[in-house]
N, C-alpha and C positions, 0 to 999 in steps of 0.2 A: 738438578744436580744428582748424581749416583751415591747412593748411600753406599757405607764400609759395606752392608753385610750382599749386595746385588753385584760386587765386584767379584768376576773369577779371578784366579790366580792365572800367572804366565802361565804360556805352552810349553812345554818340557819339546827342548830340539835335542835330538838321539845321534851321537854320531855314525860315521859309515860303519866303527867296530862293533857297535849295538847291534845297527842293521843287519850285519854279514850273521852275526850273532844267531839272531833271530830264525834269516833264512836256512841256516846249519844246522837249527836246533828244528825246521819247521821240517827242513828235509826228512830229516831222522825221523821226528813223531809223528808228520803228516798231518798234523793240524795245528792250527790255528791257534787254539785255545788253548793244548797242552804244553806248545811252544811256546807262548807267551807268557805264560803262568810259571812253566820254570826261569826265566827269565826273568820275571818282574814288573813285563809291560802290560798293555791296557790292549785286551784283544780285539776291540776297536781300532786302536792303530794298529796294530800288525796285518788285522784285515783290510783295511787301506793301504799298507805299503805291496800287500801282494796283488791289489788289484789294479796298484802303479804299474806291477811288473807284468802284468797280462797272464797272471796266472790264474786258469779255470778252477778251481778248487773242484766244485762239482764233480768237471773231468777225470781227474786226480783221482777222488775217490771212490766213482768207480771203476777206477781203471785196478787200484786195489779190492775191489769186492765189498766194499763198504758205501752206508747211504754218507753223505756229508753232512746231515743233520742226526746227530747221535741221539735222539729223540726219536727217530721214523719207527714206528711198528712195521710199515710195509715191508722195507728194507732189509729185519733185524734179521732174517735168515743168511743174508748175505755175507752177515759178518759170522755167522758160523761156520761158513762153507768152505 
């Protein structure tokens, strides 16, 4: 038997207005993280709803001059330039 405290809670289901949301707000900021966080969501999902949609993030950001990992030292020139 499952004790109270080993139970998750349901899934939070996101409507299509959430979602569109999301991808307008991910347009604009270009990531992931800063889109979801003005929003409210768990950038976990939002990173799986964009890799529903066959979006390269990677690509993406170098196609803007930035590494996708806002951590790289290698990269950080990049986003100076």
């Amino acid at each position: 038997m499952v004790s109270e405290q080993t139970k998750r809670p349901p899934a939070r289901t996101f409507t299509d207005d959430e979602k569109a949301s999301f991808f307008a707000a991910f347009e604009r900021l270009g990531s992931i993280r800063l889109a979801a966080e003005e929003l409210g969501f768990k950038p976990m999902t939002c990173r799986h709803w964009v890799t529903l949609a066959g979006i390269d993030v990677y690509r993406n950001a170098r196609a803007r001059g930035v590494c996708a990992d806002r951590d790289c030292q290698r990269h950080a020139p990049l986003a100076s330039a």
